[in-house]
N, C-alpha and C positions, 0 to 999 in steps of 0.2 A: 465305330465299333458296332457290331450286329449285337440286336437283341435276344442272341441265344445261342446257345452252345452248342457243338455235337457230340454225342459220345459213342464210343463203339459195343455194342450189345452182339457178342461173339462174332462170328464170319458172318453173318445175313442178316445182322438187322442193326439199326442205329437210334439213338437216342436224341431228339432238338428239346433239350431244355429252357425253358425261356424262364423259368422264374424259380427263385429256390421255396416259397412259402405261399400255402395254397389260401385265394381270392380268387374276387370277382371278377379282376382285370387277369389274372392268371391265367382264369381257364376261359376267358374272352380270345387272349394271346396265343394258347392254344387250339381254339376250336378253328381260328384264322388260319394259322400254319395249316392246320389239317385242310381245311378249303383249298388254300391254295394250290398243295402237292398232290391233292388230288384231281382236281382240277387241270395238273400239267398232264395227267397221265404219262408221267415216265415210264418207257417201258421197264420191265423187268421186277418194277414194286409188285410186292407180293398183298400186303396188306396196312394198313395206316389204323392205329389204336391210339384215340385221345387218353391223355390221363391226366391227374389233377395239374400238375405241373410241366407236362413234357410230352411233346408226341415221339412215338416208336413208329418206325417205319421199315419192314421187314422188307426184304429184296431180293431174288436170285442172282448170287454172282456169277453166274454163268450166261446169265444177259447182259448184267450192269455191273460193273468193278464198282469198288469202295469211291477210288477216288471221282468216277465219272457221277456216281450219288450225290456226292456232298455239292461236286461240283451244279448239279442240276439244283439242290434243296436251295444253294445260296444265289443261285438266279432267280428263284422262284419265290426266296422271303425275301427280296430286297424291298427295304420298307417298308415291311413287316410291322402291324400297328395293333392294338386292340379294337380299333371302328372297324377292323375289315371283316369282325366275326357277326356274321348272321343271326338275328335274335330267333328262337324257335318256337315251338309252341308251347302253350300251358296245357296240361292235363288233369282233370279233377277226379282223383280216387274217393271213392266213398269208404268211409273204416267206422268197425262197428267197435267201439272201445272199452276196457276193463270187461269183467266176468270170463268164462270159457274163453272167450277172444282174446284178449288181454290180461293174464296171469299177473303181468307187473307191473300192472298200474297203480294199484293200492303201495306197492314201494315205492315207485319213481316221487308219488305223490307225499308218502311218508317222508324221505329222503329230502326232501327239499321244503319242508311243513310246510305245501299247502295243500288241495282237497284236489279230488281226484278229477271230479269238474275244470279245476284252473290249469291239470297237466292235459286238456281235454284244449282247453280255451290257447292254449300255449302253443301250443300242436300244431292246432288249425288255422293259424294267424296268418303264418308266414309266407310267401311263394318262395317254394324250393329250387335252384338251379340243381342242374345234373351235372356237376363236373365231369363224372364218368363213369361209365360201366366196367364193371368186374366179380373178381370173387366167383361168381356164378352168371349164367345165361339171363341179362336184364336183370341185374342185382345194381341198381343204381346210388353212388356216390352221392348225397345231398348234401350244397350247404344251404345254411341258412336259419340252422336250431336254433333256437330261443336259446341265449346261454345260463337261463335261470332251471333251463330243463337238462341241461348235462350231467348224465350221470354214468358210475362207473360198470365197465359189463358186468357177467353173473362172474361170479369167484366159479363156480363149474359150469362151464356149458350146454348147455341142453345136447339129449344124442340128435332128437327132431323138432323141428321147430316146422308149421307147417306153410306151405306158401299162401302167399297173400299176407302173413304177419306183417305188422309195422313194427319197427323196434327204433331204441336207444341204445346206439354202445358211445360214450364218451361226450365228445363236440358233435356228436353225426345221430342220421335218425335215415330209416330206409324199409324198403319192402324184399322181403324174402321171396323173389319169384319160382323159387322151388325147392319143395321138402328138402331141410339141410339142417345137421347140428349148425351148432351157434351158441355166441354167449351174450348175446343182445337184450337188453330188458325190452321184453315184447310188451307193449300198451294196446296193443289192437290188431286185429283181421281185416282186411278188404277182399272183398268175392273177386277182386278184377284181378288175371292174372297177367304179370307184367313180359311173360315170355311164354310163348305158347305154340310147341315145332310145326303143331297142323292150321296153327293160321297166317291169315298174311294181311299187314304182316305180321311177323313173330315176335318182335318187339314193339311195346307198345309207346316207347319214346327214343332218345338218342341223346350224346351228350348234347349239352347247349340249348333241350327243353327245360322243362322247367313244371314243376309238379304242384298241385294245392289239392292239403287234407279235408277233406268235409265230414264230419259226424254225424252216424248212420245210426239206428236202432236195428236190435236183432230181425225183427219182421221183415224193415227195410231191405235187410241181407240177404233175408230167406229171398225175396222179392226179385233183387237184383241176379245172384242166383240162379233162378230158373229160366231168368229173363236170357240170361249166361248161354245155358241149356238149350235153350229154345231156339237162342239165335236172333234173339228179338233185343236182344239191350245197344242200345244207343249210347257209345263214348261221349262224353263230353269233354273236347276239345276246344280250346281258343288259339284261331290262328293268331300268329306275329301281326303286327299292325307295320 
């Protein structure tokens, strides 16, 4: 029995779901699948989009029929594992938290009685995986919230929310890479923008990296910032071992 499904996503694109509930091994399972069919370069695929659960793989059927698709996807996942997906890298965002930057911090912290320091401490603990990008250009999926930090979106949305926000909506926690309403309890700012069309690259990770918050002071910001500006800031990156 294969470890994943197909489903058919209109005339040009297909669905390989490999797990019905999103983990660690889940999206291991898929960032593998995605390696590999791209990897074959069959012709006629159009584009390959991990997602928490399932990769989409869009196609021209005017190169490749449905069934000569499936037929290449199940040559190409045969034993298909979670060890086949590549570890990525870590990226270390700096977030300046509560006050102007962080609107709802003083709730998330009310919300859960403790101080606004330990939704601070909570935050920053963790390494986040990127199960996947969406929503918006480098709007990145995280798991890995602290589950004493889950809490529920705003009851109204914000019309703007501005990039570089970190927020909470639910089980999940993430950065807003571009001015967008939203109903996320924002806790923080980071200067660093996560997608950005005039540089290269444009995104500053992919699914299957992996993200850590570090707490900034507003000075630090200011700092970072111009450093931004200038052309002179230095990513800090940890490659995969």
């Amino acid at each position: 029995m294969r470890p994943y499904q197909i489903c058919v996503c209109g005339d040009s694109a297909i669905n390989i779901v490999v797990a019905d509930t999103i983990s660690a091994e889940a999206s291991a399972l898929v960032r593998s699948a995605a390696a590999r069919i791209q990897a074959a370069g069959i012709a006629g695929i159009e584009d390959i989009v991990p997602t928490f659960c399932a990769v989409m793989v869009a196609y021209n059927p005017e190169t490749i029929s449905y069934e000569e698709l499936v037929s290449a996807v199940h040559a190409n996942l045969d034993g298909l594992s979670a060890e086949g997906a590549s570890a990525g890298k870590t990226i270390v965002i700096p977030v300046c938290y509560g006050g102007e930057f962080g609107p709802d911090l003083e709730h998330v912290a009310q919300f859960h009685s403790i101080t606004p320091d330990e939704v601070v401490r909570l935050h920053t603990e963790p390494t986040y995986l990127i199960a996947m990008l969406g929503f918006l250009p480098g709007f990145a999926y995280l798991s890995g919230l602290n589950p004493d930090l889950e809490t529920p979106r705003l009851e109204v949305p914000r019309v703007r929310i501005e990039a570089g926000a970190v927020g909470i909506g639910g089980a999940q926690t993430g950065i807003y890479p571009l001015p967008s309403p939203g109903g996320w309890q924002i806790i923080g700012r980071s200067p660093l923008r996560p997608y950005d069309a005039e540089r290269e690259p444009a995104f500053l990770y992919a699914a299957g990296d992996s993200i850590e918050f570090e707490a900034i002071s507003p000075d630090e910001y200011a700092e970072i910032e111009a450093a931004l500006q200038a052309g002179t800031y230095e990513y800090r990156v940890k490659e995969a071992m």
